[in-house]
C-alpha positions, 0 to 999 in steps of 0.5 A, spaced: 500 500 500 502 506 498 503 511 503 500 518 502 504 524 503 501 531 502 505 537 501 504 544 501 510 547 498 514 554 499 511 556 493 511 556 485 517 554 483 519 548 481 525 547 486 519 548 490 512 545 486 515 540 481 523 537 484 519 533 491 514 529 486 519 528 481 525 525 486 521 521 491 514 519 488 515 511 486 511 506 488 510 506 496 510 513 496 504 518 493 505 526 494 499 530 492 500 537 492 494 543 490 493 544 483 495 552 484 499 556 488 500 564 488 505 568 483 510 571 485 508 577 488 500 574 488 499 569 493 496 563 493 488 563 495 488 561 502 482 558 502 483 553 497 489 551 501 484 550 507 480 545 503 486 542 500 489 540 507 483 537 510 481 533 504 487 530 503 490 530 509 484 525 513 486 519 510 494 521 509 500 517 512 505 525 513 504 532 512 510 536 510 507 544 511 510 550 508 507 555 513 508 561 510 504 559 505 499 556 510 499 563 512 501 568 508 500 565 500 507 564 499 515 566 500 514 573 497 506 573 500 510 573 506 515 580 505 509 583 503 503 582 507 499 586 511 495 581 516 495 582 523 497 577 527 492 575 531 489 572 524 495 569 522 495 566 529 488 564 527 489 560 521 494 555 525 489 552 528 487 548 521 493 544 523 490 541 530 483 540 525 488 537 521 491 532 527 484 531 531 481 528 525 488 524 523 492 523 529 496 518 526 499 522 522 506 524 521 507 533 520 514 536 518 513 544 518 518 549 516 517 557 517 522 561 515 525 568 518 524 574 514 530 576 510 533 582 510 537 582 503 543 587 503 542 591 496 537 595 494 530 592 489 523 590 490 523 585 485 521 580 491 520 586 497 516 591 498 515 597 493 520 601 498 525 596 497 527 599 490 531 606 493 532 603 501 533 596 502 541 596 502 539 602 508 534 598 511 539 592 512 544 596 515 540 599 519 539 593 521 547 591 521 548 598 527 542 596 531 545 588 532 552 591 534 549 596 537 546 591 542 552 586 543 556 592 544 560 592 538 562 599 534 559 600 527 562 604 521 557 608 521 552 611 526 545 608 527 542 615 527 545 617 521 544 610 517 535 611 520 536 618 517 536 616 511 530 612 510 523 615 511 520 613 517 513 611 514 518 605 510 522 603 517 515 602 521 512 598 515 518 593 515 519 593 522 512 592 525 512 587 519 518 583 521 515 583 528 508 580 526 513 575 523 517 573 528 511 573 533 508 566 528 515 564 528 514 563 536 508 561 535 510 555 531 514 553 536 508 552 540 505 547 535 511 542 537 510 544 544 503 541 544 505 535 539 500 537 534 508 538 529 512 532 530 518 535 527 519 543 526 525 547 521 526 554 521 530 556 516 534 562 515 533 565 508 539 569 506 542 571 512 548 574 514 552 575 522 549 581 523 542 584 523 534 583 523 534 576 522 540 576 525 536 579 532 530 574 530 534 568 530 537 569 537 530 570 540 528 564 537 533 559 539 532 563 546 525 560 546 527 552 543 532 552 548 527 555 553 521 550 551 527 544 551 525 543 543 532 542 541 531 535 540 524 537 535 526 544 533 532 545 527 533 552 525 539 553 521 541 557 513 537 555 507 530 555 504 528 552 498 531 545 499 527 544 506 521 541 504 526 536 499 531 535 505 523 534 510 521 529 505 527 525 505 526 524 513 518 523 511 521 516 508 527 515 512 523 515 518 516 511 514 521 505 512 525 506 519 531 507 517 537 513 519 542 512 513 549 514 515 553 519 512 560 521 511 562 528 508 569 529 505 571 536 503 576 537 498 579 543 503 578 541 510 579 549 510 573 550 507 569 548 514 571 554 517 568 558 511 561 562 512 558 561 505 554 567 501 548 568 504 549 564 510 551 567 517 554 560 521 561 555 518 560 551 513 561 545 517 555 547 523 551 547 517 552 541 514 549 537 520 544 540 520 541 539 513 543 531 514 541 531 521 534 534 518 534 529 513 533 524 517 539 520 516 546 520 521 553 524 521 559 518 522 567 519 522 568 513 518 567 512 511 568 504 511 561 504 516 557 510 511 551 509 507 552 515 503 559 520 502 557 526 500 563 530 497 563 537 499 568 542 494 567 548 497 573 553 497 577 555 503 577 563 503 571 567 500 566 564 496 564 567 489 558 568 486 556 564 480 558 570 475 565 570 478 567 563 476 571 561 475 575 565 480 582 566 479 582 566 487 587 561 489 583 558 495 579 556 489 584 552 486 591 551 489 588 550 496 582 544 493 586 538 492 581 535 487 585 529 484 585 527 492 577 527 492 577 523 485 583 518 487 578 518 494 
């Protein structure tokens, strides 16, 4: 008998809409996703997500849930609303609807913290995001080391001043909205209603708003002792494939054992581009969240995961190749390929 997972991804795209059933759909497993989502800015018709879950969900084997399509439509929806909280709140009772009427069910969820991009465009912000983002972000930057007492290269008031006042309140009190249902979702473990909960960082860095936002919710996963049900670590678009490979493994009672070979041992300590934690740390999670088990011997592994990544900064893609020597003289490739 196929067991039936129901997904309700991030959003449209197809890392997100179309990957999950291409690579794990097969003969013991059925995923059934909704028929439409949002569009980019245009969120999805919350209602018909509503429907979807309680149909699918009352004869489903697992649950993997984006909850920022549950609650705001989508990834994008979830940077450009203006709903109030307590609604939001509101709308996450559908998932104790949901486990009251299947209490068998296995639910994986993830939700993300808003990212504070540090250039300026709207293209997935709001409208003010175009001539004030990279502000916005620094603002954010002098306030986060403002707090931990560090010096910052400009002074807050001079970086608040150049941002007008009505956009600074609009994006804050958005973010604060935000973080409230990050804080709430932590809740739905808490009451078993979630048997397992991620919160991804989405293009995070050191310093700043969602810098702020993560260490107010690690404090509560550490307080509500969630540490063994709640992983907050850097990512977004690969969560609910990393979610589903947990769904399997944990539906076939397996926890494969993983064994990560880097071409530079250096590249551990890098801080990768859009990401504020080692390379090292976050890899542990990401195969932790996977359902599958870190092991220091590459005789005892079921899975070797080769990790190239260079040993200074990373590049962006337009960069490559980089003519960096970190790049180049510091990987040992042929050692990787003769490994």
């Amino acid at each position: 008998m196929k067991a039936k997972i129901v997904l309700l991804p991030l959003d449209e795209r197809p890392c997100n809409y179309l990957f999950p059933q291409k690579l794990f759909s097969h003969d013991d497993i059925e995923i059934v996703l909704p028929k439409k989502l949002g569009d980019k800015k245009i969120s999805a018709d919350l209602n018909k997500i509503d429907n979807f879950l309680t149909k699918e969900c009352k004869d489903a084997t697992g649950l993997i849930i984006s909850l920022d399509t549950l609650l705001y439509g989508g990834l994008v929806s979830s940077r450009i609303h203006n709903e109030k909280e307590d609604t939001l709140k509101e709308r996450l009772q559908i998932l104790r609807d949901i486990r009251r009427e299947n209490p068998g069910l296995i639910i994986y969820a993830f939700n993300i913290i808003m990212r504070c991009p540090n250039y300026s465009s709207s293209d997935e912000e709001p409208d003010y995001y175009e001539n004030y983002g990279r502000e916005i972000h620094e603002i954010g930057v002098a306030m986060h080391k403002s707090h931990l007492g560090i010096d910052n290269i400009l002074p807050l008031d001079e970086i608040i001043e150049k941002v007008p006042e009505r956009y600074l309140n609009d994006y804050i009190s958005r973010r604060k909205v935000n973080r409230e249902l990050n804080l709430a979702s932590l809740g739905l473990v808490k009451e078993n209603i979630v048997d397992a909960l991620v919160v991804p960082q989405d293009d995070s860095c050191k310093y700043g708003y969602a810098a702020i936002d993560q260490r107010d919710i690690r404090k509560a996963i550490i307080e509500n002792c969630l540490d063994d049900k709640v992983l907050m670590y850097p990512g977004a678009d690969e969560v609910e494939l990393t979610l589903m490979s947990r769904m399997i493994n944990t539906l076939k009672g397996k926890k494969p054992k993983v064994y990560l070979k880097y071409a530079t041992e250096a590249a551990k300590n890098i801080i990768p581009l859009y990401e504020g934690n080692m390379l090292a740390g976050t890899l542990k999670y990401h195969v932790l969240s996977a359902g599958c088990q870190l092991t220091e011997s590459y005789e005892m592994a079921d899975i070797i995961m080769a990790v190239t990544a260079p040993a200074g900064n990373m590049e962006e893609a337009i960069n490559q190749p980089s003519k960096y020597p970190e790049y180049y003289a510091e990987r040992n490739i042929a050692e990787m390929f003769d490994f």
